[in-house]
C-alpha positions as CSV (number, residue, x, y, z in Angstrom):
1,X,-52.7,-41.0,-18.7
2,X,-55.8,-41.3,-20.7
3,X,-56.8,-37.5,-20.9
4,X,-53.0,-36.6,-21.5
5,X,-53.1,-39.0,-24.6
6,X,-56.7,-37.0,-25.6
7,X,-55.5,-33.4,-25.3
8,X,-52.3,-33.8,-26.8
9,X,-53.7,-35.7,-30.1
10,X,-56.9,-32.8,-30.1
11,X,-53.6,-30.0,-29.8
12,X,-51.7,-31.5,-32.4
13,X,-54.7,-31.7,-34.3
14,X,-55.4,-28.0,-34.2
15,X,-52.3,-27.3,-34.8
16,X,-52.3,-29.3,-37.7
17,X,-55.7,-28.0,-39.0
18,X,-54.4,-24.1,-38.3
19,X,-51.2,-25.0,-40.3
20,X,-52.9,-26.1,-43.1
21,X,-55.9,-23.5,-43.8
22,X,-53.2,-20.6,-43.1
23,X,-49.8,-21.7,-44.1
24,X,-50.1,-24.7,-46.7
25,X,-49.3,-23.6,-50.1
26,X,-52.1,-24.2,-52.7
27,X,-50.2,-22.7,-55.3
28,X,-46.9,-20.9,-56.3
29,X,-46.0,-18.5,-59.1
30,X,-44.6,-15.1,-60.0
31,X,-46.1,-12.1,-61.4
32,X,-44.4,-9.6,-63.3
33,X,-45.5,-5.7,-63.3
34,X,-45.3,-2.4,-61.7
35,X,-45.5,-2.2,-58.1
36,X,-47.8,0.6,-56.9
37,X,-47.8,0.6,-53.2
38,X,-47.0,-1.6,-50.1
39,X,-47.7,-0.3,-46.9
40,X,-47.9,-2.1,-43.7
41,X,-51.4,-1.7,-42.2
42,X,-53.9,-3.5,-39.8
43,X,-56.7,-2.1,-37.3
44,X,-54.4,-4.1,-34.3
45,X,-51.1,-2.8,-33.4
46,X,-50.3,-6.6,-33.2
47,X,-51.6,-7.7,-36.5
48,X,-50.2,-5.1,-38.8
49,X,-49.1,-7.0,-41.7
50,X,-47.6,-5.4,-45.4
51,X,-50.0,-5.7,-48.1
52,X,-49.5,-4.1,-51.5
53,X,-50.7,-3.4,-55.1
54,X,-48.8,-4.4,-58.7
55,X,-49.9,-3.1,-62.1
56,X,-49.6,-5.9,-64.7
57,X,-51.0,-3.8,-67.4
58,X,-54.1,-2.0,-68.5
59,X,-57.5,-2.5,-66.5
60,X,-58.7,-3.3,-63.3
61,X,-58.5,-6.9,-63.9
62,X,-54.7,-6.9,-64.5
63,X,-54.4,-5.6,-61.0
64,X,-52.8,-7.8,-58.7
65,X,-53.3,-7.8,-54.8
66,X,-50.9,-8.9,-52.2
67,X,-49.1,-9.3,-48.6
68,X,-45.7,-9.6,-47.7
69,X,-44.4,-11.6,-44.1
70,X,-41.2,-11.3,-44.2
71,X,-40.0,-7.9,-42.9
72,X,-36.5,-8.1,-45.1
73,X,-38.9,-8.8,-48.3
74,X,-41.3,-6.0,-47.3
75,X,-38.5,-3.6,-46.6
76,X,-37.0,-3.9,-50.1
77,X,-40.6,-3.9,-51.9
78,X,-41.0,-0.8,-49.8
79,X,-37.3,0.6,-51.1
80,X,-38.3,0.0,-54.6
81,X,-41.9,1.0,-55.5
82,X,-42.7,2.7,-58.4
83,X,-40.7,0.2,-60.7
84,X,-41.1,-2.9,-62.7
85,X,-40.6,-6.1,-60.6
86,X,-40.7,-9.7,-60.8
87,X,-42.9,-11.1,-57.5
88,X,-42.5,-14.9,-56.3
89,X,-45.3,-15.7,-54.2
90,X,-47.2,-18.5,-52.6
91,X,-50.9,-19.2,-52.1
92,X,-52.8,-20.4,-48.9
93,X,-56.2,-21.8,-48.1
94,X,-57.0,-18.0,-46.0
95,X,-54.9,-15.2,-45.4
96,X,-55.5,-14.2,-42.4
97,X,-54.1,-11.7,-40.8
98,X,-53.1,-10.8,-44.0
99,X,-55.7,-9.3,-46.3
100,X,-55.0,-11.5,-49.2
101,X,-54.2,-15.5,-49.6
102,X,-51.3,-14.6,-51.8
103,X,-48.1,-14.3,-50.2
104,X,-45.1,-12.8,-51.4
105,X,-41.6,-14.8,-50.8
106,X,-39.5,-13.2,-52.6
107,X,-38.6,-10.4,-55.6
108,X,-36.3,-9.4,-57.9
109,X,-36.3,-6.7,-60.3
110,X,-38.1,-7.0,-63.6
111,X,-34.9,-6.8,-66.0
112,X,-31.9,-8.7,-64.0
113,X,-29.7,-6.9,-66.1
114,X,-30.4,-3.1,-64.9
115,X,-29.5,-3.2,-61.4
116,X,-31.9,-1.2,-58.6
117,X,-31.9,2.4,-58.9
118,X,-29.1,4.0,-56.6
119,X,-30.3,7.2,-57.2
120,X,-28.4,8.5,-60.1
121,X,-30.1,8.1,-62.6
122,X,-30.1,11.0,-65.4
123,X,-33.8,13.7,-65.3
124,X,-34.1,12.2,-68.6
125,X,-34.5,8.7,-67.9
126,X,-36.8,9.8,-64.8
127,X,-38.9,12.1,-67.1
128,X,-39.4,9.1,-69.6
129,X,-40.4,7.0,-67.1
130,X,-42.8,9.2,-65.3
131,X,-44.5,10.0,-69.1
132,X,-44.3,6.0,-69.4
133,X,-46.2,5.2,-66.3
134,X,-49.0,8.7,-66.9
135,X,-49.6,7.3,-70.5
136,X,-50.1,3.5,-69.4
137,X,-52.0,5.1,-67.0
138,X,-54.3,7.0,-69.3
139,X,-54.5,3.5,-70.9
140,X,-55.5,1.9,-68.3
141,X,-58.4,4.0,-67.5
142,X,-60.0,4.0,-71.2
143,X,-60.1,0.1,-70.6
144,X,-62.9,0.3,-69.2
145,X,-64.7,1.3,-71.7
146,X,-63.1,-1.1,-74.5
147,X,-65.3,0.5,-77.2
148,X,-63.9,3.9,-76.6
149,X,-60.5,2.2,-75.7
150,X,-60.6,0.4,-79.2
151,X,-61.6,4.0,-81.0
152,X,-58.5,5.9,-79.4
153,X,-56.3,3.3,-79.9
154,X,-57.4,3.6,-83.9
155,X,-57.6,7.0,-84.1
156,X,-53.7,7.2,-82.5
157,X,-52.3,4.4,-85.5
158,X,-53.7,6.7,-88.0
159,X,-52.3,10.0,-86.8
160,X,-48.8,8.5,-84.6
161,X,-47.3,5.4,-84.7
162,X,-44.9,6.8,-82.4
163,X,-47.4,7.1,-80.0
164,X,-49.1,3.8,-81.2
165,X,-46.3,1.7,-80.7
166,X,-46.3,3.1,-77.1
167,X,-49.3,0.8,-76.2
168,X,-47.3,-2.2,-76.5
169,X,-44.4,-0.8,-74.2
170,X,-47.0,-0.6,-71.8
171,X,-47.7,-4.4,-71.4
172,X,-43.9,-5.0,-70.7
């Protein structure tokens, strides 16, 4: 009866221990931005989990890393890349088998108002969004240099403040 009592308290115990370095919330939070890819990937055919990429701005640093369990969650990231969203996620301790401790729970788009594209929008609308997302782009990669960054950014206020005002569309 003894040894009974031992293994299960050393069981419950693990499972106690496992639950909390890999599914205990640390933290929770949202994060607002473009997503830029989710793709389900893993070296194991049994441990291929959905990990993804969101663009909160200009530079590396505003680059934001993450995984997705929930198939349902995934499949609608996956449905919807390109565009500004709103993520909900939730942190753990380790995120293994996920590539990240930051798991996403849910989503919503960016703007509530505007619902998810259906596909008809006008080759306007898609042509000012692509030109949107190339010149945050181009932002983006003179950030890393924040001296030549700060010099364009002068240079453009001078000559367009058309073009100027773009820069703050593109921290939206």
């Amino acid at each position: 009866m003894k040894p009974i009592l031992i293994i299960t308290g050393l069981l419950l115990i693990g499972y106690l221990t496992i639950w909390a370095l890999f599914d205990f919330n640390i933290s929770t939070g949202k994060r607002v931005g473009n997503l830029v890819k989710i793709s389900k990937k893993g070296k194991f055919i049994f441990l291929k989990t959905w990990e993804g990429t969101l663009d909160e701005g200009s530079g590396d640093k505003l680059t934001y890393y993450f995984s997705v369990k929930n198939e349902k969650v995934a499949q609608e990231l996956f449905s919807y890349q390109g565009k500004q969203v709103t993520l909900y996620y939730e942190q753990h301790f380790f995120g293994w088998p996920r590539e990240t401790t930051y798991d996403v729970v849910a989503w919503t788009p960016k703007d509530q108002n505007v619902a998810p594209s259906n596909g008809s929008s006008s080759f306007d609308e898609l042509v000012s969004e692509v030109s949107r997302t190339l010149f945050c782009s181009f932002l983006g990669a003179l950030y890393k240099d924040k001296e030549l960054y700060n010099k364009v950014k002068e240079f453009i206020k001078v000559e367009n403040m058309y073009v100027y005002k773009q820069y703050d569309k593109c921290n939206r």
